[in-house]
Each structure stands twice: as structure tokens, then as C-alpha cells.
N, CA and C of each residue as an Amber inpcrd file, in Angstrom:
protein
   264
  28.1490000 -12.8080000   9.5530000  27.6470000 -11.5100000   9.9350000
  27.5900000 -11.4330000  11.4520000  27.8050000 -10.2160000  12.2010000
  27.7190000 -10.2250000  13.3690000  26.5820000  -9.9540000  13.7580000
  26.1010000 -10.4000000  14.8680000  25.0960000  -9.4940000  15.7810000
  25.2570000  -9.3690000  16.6850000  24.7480000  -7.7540000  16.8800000
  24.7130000  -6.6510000  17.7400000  24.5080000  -7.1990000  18.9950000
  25.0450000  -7.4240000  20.3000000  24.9420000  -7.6770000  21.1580000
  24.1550000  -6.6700000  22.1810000  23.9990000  -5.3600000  21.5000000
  22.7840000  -4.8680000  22.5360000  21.1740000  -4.3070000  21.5010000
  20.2180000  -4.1750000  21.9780000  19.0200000  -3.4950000  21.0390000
  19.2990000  -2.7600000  19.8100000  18.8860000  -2.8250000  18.7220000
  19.5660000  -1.4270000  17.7780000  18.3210000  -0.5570000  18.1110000
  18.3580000   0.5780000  17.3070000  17.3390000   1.7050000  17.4270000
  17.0470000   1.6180000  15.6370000  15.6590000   1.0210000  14.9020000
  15.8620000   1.2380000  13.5160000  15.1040000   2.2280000  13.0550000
  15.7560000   2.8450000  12.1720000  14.4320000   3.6450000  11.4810000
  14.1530000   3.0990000   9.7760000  13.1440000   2.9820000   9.5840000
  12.0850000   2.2460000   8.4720000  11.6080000   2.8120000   7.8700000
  12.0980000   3.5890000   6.5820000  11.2820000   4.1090000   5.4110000
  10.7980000   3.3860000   4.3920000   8.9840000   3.5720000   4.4890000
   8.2230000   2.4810000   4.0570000   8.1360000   1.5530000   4.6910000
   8.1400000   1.6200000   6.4300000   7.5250000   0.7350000   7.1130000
   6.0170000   0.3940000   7.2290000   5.1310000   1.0720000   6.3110000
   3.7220000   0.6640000   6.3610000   3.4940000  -0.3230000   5.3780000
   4.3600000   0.0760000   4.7740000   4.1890000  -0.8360000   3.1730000
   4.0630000  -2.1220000   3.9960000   4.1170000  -3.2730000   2.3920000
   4.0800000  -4.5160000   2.5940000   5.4330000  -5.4890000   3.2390000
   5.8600000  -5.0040000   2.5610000   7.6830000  -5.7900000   3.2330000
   7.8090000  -5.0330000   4.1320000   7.7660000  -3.8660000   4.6000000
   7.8860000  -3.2170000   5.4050000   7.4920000  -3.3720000   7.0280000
   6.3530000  -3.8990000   6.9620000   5.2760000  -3.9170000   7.9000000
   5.8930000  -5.7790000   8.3930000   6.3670000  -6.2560000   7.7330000
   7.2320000  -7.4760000   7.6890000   8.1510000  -7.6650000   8.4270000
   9.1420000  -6.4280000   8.4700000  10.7350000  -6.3190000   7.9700000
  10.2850000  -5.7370000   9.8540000   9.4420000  -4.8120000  10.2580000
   8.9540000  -3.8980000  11.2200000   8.9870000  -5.3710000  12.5290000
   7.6300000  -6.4270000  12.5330000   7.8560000  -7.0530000  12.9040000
   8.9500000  -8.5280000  13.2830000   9.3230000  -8.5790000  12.4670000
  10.6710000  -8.9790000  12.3310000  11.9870000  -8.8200000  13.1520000
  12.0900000  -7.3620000  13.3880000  13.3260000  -6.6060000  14.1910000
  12.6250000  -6.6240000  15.5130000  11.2720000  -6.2630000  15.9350000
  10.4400000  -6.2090000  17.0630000  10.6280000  -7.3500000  17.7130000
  10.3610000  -8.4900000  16.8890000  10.5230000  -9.5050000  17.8630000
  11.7280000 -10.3070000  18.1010000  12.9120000  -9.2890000  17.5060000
  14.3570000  -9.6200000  17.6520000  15.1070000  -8.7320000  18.9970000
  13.6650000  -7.8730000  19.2990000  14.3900000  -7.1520000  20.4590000
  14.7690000  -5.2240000  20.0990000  14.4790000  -5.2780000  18.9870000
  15.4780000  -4.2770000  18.5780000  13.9920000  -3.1330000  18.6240000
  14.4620000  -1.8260000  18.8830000  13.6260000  -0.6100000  18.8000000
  13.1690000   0.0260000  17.3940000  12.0350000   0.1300000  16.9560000
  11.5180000   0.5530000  15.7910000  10.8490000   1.5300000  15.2490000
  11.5640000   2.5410000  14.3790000  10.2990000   3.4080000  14.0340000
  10.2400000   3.6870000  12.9220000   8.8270000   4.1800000  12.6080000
   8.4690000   3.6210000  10.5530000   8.4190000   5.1010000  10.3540000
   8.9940000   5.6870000   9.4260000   8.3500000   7.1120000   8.4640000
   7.7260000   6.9520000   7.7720000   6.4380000   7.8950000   7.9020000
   5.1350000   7.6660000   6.3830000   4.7980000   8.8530000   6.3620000
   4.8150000   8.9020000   5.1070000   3.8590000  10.2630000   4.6110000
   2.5610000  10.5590000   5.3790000   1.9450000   9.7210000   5.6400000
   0.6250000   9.9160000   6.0800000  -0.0360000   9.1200000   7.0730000
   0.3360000   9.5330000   8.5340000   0.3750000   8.6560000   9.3870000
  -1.1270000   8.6690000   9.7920000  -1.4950000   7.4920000  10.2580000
  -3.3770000   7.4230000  10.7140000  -3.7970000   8.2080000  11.6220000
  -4.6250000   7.8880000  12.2250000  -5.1980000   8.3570000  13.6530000
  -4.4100000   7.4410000  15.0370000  -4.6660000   6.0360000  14.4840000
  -3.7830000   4.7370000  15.4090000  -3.1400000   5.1340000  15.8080000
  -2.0190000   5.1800000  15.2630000  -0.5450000   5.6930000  14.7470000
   0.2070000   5.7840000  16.1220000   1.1800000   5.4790000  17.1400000
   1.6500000   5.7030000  18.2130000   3.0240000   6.8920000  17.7880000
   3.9000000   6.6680000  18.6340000   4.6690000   7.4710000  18.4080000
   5.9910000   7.2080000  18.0040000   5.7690000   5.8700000  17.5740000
   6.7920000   4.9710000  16.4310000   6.6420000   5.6800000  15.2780000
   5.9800000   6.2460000  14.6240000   5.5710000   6.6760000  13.4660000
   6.1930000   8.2160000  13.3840000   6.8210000   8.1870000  12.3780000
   7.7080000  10.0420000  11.7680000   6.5270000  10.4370000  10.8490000
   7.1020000  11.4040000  10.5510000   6.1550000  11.8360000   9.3410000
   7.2150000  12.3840000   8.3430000   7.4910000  12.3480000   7.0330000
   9.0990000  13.1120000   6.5630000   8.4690000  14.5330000   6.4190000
   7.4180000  15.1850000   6.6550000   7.5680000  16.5150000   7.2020000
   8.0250000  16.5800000   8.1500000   7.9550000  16.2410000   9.6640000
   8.9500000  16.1820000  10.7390000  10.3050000  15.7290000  10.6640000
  10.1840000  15.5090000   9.7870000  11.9400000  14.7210000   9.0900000
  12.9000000  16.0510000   8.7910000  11.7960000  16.2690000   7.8200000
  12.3710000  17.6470000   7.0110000  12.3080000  18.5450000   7.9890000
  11.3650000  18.9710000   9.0160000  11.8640000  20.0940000   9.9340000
  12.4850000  20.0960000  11.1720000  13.0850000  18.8740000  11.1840000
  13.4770000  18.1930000  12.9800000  15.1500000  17.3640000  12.6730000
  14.9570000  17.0400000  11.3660000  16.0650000  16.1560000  11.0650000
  15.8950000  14.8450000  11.6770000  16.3880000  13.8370000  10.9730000
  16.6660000  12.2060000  11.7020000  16.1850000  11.8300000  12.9660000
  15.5890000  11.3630000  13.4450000  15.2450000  10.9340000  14.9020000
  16.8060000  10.0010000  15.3580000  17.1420000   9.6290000  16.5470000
  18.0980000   9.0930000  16.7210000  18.2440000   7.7650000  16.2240000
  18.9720000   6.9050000  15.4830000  18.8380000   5.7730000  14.9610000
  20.4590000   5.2620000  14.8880000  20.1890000   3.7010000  14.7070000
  21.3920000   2.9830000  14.7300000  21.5850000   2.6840000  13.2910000
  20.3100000   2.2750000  12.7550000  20.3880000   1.9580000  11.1870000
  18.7400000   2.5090000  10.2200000  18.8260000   2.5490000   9.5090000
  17.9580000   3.3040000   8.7150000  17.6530000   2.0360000   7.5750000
  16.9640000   1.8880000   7.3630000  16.1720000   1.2040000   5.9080000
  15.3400000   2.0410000   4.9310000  15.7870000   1.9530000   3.9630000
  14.2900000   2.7970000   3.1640000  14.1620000   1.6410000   2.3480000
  12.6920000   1.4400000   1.7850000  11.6370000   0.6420000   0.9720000
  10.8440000   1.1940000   0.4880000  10.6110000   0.7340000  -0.3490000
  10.0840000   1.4820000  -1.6820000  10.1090000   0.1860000  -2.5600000
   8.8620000   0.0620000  -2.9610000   8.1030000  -0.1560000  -4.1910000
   7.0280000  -0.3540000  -4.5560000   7.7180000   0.2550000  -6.4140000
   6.2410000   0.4040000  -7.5080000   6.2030000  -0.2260000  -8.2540000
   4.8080000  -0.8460000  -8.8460000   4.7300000  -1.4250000 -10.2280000
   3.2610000  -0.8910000 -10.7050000   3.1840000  -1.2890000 -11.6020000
   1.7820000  -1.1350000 -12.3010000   1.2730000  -2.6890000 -12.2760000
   2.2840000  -3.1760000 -11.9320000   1.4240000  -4.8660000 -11.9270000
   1.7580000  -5.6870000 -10.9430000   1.3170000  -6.7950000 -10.4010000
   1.7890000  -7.5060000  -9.4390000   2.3430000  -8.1260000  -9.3680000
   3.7240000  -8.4240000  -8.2970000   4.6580000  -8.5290000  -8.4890000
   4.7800000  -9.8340000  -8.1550000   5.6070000 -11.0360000  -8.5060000
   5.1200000 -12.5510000  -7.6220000   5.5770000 -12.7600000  -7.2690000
   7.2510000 -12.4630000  -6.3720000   7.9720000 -12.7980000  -5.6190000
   8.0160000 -11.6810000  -4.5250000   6.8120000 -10.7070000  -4.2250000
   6.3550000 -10.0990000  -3.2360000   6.4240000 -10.7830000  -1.8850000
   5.1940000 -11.7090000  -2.2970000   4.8420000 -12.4380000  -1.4340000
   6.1620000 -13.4370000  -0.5650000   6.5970000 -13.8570000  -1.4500000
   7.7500000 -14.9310000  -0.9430000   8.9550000 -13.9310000  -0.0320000
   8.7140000 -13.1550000  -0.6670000   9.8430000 -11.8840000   0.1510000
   9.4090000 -11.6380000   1.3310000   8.3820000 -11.0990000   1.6630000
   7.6810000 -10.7550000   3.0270000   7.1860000 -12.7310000   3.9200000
   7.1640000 -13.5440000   3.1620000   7.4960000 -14.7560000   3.9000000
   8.7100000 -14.6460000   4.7120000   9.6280000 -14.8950000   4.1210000
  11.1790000 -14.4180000   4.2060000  11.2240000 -13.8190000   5.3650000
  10.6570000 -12.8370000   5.4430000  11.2380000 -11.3660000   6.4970000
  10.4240000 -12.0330000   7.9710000   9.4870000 -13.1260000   7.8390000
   8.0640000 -13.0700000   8.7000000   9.0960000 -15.1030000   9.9340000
């Protein structure tokens, strides 16, 4: 696989989540520029953070690569954990 020889720009759907928040630091401390979309951004919140209502009325922020994440269960999952090891 190659790598990018300059910063990427990522954008992260379901960067709050658990792998997410992983996957977020991960690229950060690879150098690369990051920003998470959430439904429901805090008060904290800097200006890394979309909202997909601003999505939906602004379109895409500029990005090199996009991730979306996502997931559900009703139960807990046990190779969660080992996954977000992984990413960390």
C-alpha cells in the first residue's frame, strides 16, 4: 500500500463513536487533518466537528478521503474492543 507523501484531509462518519474516536486519533497522530460528522455535536465540540444538517445544506466539506462507521447491536460485541486496540 502506498503512503501519501503529503497530510490527507479526512472526513469521519461516526467519528464520536467507539472505533471512531480510535480511527480519529490514529490519523492525528499520523499527521493527517481530521474532521468527525455527528448528529449531535456538544458544547466542546471545536470546529473539526460537521453536523449532517450542515452536510445536507452546505454539501461535503473539502476532503481527501471520507470514512463512514457505523455500528449496532443489541448486545455486546467482543471483538469491539480488539478492533479499537488495533486502530490505537
Amino acid at each position: 500500500m502506498a503512503v501519501p507523501s503529503a497530510p490527507l484531509r479526512v472526513l469521519i462518519g461516526g467519528g464520536t463513536g467507539f472505533l471512531g474516536q480510535a480511527l480519529r486519533a490514529r490519523l492525528e497522530k499520523a499527521g493527517h487533518s481530521v474532521r468527525v460528522i455527528s448528529r449531535s455535536p456538544s458544547a466542546q465540540d471545536d470546529d473539526s466537528v460537521v453536523t449532517w444538517a450542515s452536510i445536507e445544506h452546505n454539501g461535503l466539506p473539502p476532503c481527501d478521503a471520507l470514512v463512514q462507521l457505523r455500528y449496532t447491536t443489541t448486545a455486546p460485541c467482543p471483538n469491539a474492543t480488539n478492533a479499537a486496540q488495533w486502530l490505537t
